[in-house]
DOTISE-483037 format. One record per residue: x, y, z of N, C-alpha, C in turn; residue number from 1. Coordinates in Angstrom, 3 decimals, m for minus. Last residue first. Layout:
N
ATOM	X	Y	Z	X	Y	Z	X	Y	Z	NUM
...
***
This chain:
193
ATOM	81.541	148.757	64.152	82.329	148.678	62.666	82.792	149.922	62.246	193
ATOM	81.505	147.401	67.397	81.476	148.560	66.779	82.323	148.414	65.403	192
ATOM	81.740	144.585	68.207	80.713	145.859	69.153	80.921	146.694	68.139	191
ATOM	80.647	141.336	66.473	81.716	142.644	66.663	80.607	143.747	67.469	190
ATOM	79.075	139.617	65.416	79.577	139.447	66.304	80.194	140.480	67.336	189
ATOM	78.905	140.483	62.396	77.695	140.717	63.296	78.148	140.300	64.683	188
ATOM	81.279	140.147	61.180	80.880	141.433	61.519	79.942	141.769	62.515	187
ATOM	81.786	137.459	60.290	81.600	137.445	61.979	81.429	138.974	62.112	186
ATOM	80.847	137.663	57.998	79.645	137.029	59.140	80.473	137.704	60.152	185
ATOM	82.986	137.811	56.390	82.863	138.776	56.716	81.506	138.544	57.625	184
ATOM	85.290	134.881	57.535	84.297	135.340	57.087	83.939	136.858	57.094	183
ATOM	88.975	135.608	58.147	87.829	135.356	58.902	86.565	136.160	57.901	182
ATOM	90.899	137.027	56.865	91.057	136.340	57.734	90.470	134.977	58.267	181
ATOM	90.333	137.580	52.960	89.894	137.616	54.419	90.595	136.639	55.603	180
ATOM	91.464	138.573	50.309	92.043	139.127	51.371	91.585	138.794	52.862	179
ATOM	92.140	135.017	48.297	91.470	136.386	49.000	91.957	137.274	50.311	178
ATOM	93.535	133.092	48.645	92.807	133.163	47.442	92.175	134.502	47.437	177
ATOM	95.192	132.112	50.624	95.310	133.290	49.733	94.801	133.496	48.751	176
ATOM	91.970	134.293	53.024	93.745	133.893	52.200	93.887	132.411	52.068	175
ATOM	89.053	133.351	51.990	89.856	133.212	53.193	91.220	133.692	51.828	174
ATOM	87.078	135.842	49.612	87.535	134.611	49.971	88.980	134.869	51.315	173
ATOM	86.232	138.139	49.119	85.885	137.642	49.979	86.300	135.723	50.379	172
ATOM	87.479	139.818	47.417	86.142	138.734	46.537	85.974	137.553	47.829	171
ATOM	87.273	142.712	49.323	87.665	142.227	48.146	86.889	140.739	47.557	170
ATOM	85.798	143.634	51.222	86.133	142.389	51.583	86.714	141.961	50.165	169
ATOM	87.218	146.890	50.779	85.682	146.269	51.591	86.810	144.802	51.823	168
ATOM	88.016	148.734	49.807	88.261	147.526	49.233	87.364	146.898	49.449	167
ATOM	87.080	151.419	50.857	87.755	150.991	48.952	87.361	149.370	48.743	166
ATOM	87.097	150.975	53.167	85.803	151.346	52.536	86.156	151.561	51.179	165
ATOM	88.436	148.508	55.782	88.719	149.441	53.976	87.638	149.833	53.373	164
ATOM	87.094	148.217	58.905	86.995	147.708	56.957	87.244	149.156	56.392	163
ATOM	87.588	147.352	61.846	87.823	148.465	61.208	88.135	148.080	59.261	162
ATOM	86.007	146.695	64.758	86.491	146.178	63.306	86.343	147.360	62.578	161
ATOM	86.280	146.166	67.902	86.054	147.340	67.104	86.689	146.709	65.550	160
ATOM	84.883	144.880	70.678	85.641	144.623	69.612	85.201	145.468	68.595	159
ATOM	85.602	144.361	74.285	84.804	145.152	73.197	86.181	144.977	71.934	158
ATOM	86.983	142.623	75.984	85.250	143.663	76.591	84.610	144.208	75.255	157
ATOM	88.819	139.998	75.174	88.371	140.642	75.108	86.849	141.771	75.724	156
ATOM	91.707	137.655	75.961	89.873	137.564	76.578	89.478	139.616	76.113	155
ATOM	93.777	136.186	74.359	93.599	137.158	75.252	92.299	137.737	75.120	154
ATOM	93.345	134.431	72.524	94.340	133.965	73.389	94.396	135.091	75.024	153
ATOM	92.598	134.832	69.511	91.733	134.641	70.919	92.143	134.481	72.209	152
ATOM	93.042	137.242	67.810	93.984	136.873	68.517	93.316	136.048	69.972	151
ATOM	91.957	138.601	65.631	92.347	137.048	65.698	92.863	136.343	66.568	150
ATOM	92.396	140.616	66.577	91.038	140.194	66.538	91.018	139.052	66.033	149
ATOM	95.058	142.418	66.758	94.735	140.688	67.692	93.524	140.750	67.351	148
ATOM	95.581	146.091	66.395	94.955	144.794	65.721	95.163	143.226	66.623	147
ATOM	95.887	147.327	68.883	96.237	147.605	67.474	96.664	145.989	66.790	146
ATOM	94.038	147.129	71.747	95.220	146.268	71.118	95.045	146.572	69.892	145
ATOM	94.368	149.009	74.789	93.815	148.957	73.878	94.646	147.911	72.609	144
ATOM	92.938	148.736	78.787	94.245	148.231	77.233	93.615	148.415	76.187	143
ATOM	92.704	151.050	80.950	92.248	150.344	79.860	93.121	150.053	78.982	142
ATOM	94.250	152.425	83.229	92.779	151.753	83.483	92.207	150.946	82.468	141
ATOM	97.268	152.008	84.741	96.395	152.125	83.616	94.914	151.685	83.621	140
ATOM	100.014	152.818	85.921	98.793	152.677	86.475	97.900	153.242	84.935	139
ATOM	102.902	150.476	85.025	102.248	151.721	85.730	100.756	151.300	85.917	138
ATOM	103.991	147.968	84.725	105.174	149.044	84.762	104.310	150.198	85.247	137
ATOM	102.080	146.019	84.937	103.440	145.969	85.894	104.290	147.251	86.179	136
ATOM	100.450	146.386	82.996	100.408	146.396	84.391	101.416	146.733	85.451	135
ATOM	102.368	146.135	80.937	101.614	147.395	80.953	101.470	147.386	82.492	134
ATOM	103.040	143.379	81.432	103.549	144.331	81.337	103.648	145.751	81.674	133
ATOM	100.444	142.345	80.685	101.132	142.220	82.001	102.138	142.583	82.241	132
ATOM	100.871	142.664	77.837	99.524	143.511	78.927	100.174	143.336	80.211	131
ATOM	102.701	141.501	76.924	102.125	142.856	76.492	101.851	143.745	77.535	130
ATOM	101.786	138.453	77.413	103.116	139.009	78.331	103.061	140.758	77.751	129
ATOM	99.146	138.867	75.951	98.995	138.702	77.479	100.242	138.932	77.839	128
ATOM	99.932	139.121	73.329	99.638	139.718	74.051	99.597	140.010	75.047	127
ATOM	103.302	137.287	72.053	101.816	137.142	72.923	101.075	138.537	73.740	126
ATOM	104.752	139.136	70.781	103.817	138.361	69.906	102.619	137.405	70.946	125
ATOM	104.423	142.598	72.186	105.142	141.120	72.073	104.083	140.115	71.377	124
ATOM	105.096	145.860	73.422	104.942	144.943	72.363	105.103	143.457	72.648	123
ATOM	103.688	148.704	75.023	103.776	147.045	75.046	103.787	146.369	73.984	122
ATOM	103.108	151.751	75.735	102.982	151.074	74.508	103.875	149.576	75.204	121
ATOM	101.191	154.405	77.673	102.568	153.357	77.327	102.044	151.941	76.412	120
ATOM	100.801	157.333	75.566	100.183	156.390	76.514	101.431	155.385	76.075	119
ATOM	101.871	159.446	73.580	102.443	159.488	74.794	102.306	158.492	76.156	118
ATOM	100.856	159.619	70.995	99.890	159.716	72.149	100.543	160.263	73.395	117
ATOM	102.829	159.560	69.286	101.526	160.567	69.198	100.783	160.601	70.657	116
ATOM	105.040	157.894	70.137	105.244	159.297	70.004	103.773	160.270	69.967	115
ATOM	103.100	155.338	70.147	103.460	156.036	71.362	104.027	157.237	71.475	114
ATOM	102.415	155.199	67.733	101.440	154.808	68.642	102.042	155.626	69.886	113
ATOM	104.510	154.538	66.297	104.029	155.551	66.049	102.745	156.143	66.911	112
ATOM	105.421	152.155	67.644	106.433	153.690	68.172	105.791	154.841	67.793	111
ATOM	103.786	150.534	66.541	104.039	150.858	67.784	104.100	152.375	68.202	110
ATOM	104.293	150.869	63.639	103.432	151.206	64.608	103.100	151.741	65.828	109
ATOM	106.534	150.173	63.328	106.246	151.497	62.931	105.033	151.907	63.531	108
ATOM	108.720	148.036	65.170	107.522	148.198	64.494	107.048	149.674	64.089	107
ATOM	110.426	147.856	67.339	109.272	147.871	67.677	108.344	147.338	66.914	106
ATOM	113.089	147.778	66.663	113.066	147.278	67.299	111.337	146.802	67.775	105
ATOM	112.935	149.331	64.254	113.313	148.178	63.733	113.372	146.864	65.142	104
ATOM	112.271	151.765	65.450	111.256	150.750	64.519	111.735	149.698	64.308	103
ATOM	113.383	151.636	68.951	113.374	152.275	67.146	112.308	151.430	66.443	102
ATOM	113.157	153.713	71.789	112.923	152.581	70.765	112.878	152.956	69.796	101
ATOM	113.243	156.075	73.249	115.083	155.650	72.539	114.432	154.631	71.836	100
ATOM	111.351	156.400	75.063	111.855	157.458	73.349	113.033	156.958	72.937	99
ATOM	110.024	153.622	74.766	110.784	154.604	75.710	110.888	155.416	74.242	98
ATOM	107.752	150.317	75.111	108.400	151.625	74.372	108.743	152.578	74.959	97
ATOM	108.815	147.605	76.479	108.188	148.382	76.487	109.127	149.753	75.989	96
ATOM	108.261	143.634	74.921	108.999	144.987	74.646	108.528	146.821	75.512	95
ATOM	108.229	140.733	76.818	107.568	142.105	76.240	108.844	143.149	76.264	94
ATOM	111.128	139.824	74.700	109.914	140.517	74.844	109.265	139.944	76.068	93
ATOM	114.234	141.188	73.217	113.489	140.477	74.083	111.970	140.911	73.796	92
ATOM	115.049	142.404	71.166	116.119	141.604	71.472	115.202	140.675	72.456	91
ATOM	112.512	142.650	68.318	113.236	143.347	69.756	114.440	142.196	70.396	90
ATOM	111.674	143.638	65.683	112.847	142.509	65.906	113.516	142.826	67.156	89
ATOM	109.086	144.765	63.319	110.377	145.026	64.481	110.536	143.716	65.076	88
ATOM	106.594	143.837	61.856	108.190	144.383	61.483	108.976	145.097	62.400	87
ATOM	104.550	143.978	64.418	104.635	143.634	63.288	105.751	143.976	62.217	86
ATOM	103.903	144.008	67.354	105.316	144.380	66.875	105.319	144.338	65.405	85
ATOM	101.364	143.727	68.221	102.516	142.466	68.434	103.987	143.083	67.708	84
ATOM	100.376	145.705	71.406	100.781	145.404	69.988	101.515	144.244	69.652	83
ATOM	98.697	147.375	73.285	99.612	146.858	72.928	99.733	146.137	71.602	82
ATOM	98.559	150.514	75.250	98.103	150.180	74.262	99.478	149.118	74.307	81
ATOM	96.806	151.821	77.957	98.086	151.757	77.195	97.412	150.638	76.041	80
ATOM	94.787	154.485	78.969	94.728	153.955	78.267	96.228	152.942	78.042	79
ATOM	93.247	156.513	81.714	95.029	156.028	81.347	94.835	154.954	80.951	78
ATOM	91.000	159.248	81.431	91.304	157.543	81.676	92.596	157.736	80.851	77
ATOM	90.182	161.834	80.853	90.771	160.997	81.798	91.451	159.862	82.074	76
ATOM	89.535	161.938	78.245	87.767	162.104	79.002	89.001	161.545	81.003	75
ATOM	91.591	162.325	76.733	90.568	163.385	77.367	89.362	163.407	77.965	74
ATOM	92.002	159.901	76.814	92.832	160.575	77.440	92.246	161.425	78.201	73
ATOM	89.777	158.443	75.141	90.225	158.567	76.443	91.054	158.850	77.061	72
ATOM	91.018	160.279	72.855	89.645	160.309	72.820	89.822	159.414	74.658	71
ATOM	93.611	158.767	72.338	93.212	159.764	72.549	91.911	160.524	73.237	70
ATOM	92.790	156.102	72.133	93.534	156.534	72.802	93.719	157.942	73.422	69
ATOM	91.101	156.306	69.174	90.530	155.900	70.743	91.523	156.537	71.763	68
ATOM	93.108	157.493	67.680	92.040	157.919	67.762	91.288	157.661	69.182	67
ATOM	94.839	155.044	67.776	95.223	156.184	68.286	94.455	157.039	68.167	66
ATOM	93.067	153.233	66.423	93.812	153.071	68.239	94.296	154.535	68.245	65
ATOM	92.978	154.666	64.492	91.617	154.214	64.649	91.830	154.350	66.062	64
ATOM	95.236	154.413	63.190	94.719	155.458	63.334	93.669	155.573	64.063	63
ATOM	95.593	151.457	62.817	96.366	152.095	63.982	96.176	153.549	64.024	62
ATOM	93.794	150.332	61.193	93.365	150.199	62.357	94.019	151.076	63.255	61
ATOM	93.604	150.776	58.298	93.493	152.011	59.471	93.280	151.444	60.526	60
ATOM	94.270	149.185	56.699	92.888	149.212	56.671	92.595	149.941	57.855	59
ATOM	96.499	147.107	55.327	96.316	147.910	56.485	94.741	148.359	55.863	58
ATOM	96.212	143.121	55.398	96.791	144.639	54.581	96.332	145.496	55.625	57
ATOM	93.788	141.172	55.323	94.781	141.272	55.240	95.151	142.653	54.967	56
ATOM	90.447	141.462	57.370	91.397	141.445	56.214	92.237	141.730	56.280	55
ATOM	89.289	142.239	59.260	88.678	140.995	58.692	89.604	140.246	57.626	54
ATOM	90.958	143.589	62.321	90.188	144.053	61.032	89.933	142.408	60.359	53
ATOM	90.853	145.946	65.291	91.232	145.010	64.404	90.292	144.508	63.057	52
ATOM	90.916	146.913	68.682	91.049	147.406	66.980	91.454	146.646	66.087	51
ATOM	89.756	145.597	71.507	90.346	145.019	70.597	90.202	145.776	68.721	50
ATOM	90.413	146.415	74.643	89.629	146.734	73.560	90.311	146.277	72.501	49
ATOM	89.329	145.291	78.148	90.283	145.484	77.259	89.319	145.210	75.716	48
ATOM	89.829	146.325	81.127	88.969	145.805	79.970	90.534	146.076	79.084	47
ATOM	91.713	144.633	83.746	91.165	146.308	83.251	90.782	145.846	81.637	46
ATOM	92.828	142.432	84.258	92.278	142.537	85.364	91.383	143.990	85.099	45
ATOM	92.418	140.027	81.100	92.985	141.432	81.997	92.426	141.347	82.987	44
ATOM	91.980	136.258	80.792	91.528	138.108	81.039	91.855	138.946	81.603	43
ATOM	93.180	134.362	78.472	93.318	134.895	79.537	92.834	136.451	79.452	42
ATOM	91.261	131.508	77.416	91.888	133.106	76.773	92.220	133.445	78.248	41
ATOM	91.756	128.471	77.084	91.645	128.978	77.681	91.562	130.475	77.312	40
ATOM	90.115	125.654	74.547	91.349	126.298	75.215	90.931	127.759	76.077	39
ATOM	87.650	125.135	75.125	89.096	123.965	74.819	89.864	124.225	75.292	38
ATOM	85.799	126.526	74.958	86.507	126.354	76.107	87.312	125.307	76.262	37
ATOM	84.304	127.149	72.638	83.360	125.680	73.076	84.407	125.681	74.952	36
ATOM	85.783	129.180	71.814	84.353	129.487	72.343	83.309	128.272	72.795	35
ATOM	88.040	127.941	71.699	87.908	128.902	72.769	86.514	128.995	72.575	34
ATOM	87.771	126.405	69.406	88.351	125.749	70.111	88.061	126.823	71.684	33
ATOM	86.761	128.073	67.105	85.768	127.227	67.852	86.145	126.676	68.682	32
ATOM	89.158	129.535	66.429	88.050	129.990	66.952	87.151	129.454	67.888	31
ATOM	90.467	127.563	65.695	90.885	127.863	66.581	90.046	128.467	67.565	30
ATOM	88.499	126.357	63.521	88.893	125.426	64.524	89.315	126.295	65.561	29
ATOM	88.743	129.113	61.859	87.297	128.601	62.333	87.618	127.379	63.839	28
ATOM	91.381	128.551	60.926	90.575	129.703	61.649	89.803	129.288	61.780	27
ATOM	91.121	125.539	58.977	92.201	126.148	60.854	91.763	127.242	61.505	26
ATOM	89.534	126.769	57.411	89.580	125.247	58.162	90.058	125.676	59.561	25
ATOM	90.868	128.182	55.842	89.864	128.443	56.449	89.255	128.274	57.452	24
ATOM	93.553	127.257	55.319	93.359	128.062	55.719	91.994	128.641	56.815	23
ATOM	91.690	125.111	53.337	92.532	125.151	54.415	92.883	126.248	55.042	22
ATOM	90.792	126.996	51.733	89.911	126.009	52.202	90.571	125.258	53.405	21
ATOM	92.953	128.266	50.694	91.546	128.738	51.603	90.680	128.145	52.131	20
ATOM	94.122	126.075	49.093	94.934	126.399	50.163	93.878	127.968	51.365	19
ATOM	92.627	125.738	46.865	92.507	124.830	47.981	93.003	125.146	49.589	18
ATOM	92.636	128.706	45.762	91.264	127.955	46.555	91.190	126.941	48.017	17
ATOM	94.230	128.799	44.005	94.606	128.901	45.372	93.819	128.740	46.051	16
ATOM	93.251	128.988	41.172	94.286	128.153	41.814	94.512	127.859	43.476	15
ATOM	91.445	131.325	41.627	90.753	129.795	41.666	92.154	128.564	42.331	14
ATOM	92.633	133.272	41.400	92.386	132.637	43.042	91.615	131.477	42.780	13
ATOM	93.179	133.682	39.012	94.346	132.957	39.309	93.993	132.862	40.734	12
ATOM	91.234	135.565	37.443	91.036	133.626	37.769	91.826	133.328	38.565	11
ATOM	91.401	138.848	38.656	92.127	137.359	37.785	91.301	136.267	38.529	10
ATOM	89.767	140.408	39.848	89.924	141.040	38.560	90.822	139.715	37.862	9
ATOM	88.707	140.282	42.616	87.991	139.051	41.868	88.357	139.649	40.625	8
ATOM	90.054	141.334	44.629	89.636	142.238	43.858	88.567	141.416	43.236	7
ATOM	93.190	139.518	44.596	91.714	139.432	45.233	90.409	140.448	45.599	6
ATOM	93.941	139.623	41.890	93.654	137.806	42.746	92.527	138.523	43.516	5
ATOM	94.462	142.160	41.864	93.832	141.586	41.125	93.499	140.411	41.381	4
ATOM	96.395	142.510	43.956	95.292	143.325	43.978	94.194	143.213	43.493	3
ATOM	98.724	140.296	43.491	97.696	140.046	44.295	96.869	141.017	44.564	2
ATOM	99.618	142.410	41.271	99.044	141.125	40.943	98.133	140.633	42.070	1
***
């Protein structure tokens, strides 16, 4: 059913309109709240790369990070990567991944992030305790973050958006009338699609 809401295949996102219009409202404010310097983002002391996407649902970003990850392994560089955990339930956070973490503690991601690669993995719903983490526990030259492109709170070097080439922007409305976060405009903002 919501494939069809936002697909544009039912009317039934008209109902929900209002609640995009709100929705909408508040992303754009938060947005505009850091880029006028309301509020603060905090910046790594080592860049940092942001994999993330316009739309709800998966849309490969964590193939994408572990693609990058890889891809600077072999050129050298000590990549870690962090995450907010998205279905795992750690007792604390920041979380850092060991071979004994489970999914239910991490996320499927995560852990899937760190069995493939082997780079150290950082979970927590604030990035920045993530990253300062990462720092803390070894020697890394670049963070990479499996999806936060909403996440203004932590100061980005480069932003990689990663779109469903099925779905695209479905009927392009904000949730939940639609699958978008954030306009599909801010594409032109972004370092690499």
């Amino acid at each position: 059913m919501i494939e069809r809401i936002w697909s544009g295949k039912s009317p039934l996102y008209l109902l929900l309109l209002p609640f995009s219009f709100l929705y909408g409202l508040v992303s754009k404010l938060i947005r505009l709240s850091y880029v006028l310097g309301w509020r603060k983002a905090w910046r790594s002391p080592v860049p940092v790369v942001v994999v993330g996407n316009l739309t709800a649902g998966g849309n490969g970003k964590t193939p994408v990070a572990i693609w990058l990850v890889e891809a600077l392994q072999q050129r050298g560089l000590r990549p870690g990567v962090v995450s907010r955990g998205y279905g795992g339930k750690a007792a604390r956070y920041p979380l850092l991944l060991n071979m004994r973490t489970t999914t239910r503690e991490a996320g499927d991601e995560p852990v899937l992030i760190y069995q493939r690669t082997g780079a150290p993995v950082a979970v927590s719903p604030v990035r920045r305790e993530a990253v300062q983490a990462l720092l803390e526990q070894g020697d890394i030259d670049i963070v990479i973050t499996d999806d936060g492109l909403q996440h203004y709170a932590l100061a980005r070097d480069i932003e990689i958006v990663v779109v469903d080439g099925t779905r695209r922007f479905g009927n392009g409305w904000w949730l939940p009338a639609g699958p978008m976060r954030e306009r599909a405009a801010r594409i032109k903002s972004v370092d690499a699609v």
